[in-house]
Legacy VTK file of the C-alpha trace (Angstrom):
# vtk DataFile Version 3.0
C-alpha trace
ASCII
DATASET POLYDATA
POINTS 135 float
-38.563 -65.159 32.385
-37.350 -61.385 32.910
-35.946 -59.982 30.399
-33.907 -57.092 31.603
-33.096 -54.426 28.795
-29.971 -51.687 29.958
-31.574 -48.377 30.289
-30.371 -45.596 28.126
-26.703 -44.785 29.145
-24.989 -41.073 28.538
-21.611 -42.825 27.751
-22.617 -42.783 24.079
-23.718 -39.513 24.177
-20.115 -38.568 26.276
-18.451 -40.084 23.554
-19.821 -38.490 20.615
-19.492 -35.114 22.151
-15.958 -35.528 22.846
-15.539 -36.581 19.414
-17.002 -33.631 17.544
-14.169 -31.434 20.187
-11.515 -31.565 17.767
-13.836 -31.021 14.772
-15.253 -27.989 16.596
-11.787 -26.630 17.361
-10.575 -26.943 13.809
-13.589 -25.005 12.273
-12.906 -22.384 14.931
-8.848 -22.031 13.873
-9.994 -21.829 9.947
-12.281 -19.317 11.117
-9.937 -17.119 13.037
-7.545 -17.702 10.223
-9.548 -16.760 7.459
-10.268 -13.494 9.420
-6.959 -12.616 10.288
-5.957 -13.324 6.053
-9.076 -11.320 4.760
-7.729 -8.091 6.771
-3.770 -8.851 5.557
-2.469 -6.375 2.337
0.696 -7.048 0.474
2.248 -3.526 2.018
4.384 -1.969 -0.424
5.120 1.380 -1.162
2.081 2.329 -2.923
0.997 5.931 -3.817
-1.855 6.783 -4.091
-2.380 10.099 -5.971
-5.286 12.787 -5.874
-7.503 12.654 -8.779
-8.292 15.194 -10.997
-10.806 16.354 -14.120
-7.935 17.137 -16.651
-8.038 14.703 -19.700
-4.387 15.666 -20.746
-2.075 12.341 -19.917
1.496 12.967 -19.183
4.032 11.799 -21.204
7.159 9.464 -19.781
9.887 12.229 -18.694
13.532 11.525 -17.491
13.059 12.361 -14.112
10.385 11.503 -12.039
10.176 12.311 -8.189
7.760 10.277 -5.588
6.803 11.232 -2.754
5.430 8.743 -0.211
2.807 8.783 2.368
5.690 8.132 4.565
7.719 11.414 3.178
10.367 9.513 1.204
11.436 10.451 -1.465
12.290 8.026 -5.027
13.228 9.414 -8.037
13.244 7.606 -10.939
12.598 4.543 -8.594
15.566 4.176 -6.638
15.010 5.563 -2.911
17.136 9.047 -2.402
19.114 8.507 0.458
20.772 12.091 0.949
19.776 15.368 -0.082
17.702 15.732 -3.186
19.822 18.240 -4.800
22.419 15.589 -4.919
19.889 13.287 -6.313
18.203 15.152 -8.423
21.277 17.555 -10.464
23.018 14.939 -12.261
19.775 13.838 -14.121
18.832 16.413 -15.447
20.518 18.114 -18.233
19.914 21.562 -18.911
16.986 24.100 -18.520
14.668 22.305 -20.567
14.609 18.934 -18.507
10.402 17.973 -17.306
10.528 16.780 -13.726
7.318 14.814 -12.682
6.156 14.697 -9.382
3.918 12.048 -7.975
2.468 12.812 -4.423
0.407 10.791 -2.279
-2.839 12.314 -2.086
-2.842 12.042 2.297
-0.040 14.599 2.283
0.172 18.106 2.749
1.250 20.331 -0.060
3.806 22.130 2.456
5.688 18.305 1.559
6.489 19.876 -1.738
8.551 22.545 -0.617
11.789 20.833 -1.127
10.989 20.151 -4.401
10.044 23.325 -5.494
13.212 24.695 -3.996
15.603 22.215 -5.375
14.081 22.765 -9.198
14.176 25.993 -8.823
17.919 25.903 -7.659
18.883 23.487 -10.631
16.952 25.684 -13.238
14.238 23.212 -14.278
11.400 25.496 -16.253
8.579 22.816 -15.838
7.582 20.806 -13.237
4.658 18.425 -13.767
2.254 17.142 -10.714
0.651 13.907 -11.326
-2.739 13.070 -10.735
-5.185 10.404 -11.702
-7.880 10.892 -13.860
-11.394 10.825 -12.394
-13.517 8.650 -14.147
LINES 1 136
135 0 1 2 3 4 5 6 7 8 9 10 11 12 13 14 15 16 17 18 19 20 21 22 23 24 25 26 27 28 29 30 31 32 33 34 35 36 37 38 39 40 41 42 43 44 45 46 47 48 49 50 51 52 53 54 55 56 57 58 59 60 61 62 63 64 65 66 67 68 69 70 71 72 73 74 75 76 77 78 79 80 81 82 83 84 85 86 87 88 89 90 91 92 93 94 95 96 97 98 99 100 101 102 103 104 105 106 107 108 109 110 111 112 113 114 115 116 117 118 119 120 121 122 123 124 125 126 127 128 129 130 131 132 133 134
């Protein structure tokens, strides 16, 4: 008597690998996914100011300007749409009003020009910049 055993066939082997195809793809998509999220910022309209070596801390004012990276302008946190003067004049009362100014640190200082004018135009005696303290 013969016994005849079936020699080794790749079907098994065919069928394995084609079942690992959709595991293989899956671990690829979290990949690129997990990629792609690790590089994503919530992108608001953060400033980021210059730091500085002074240990005096401002105190809230009424009026606060920022400017951002972008070059808009928000005072007090609403967005100024026209001119600053037009803004800026009907809050502040009198000579003796402190206007704060928060600049991103990426910007030129030429970007406070229009500042400086308009305060000067309304009267304002003191104009604080903002910085953050270096630790």
């Amino acid at each position: 008597m013969k016994v005849i055993t079936p020699a080794p066939s790749n079907r098994s082997n065919n069928q394995l690998d084609e079942s690992m195809i959709p595991a293989i793809n899956i671990v690829f998509l979290l990949l690129i996914f997990f990629m792609i999220a690790g590089h994503i910022e919530a992108r608001t309209d953060q400033l980021k100011m210059p730091v500085s070596q002074s240990s005096l801390t401002l105190k809230d004012d009424a009026v606060t300007i920022q400017i951002l990276n972008d070059g808009r302008y928000i005072v007090n946190g609403s967005p100024v749409s026209g001119e600053l003067h037009d803004t800026l004049g009907p809050l502040v009362t009198g000579t003796d009003a402190v206007v704060t100014c928060k600049v991103d640190k990426h910007l030129s200082a030429e970007v406070l020009d229009p500042i400086l004018n308009t305060v000067r135009d309304l009267g304002i005696q003191q104009l604080n910049i903002a910085t953050e303290q270096r630790l």
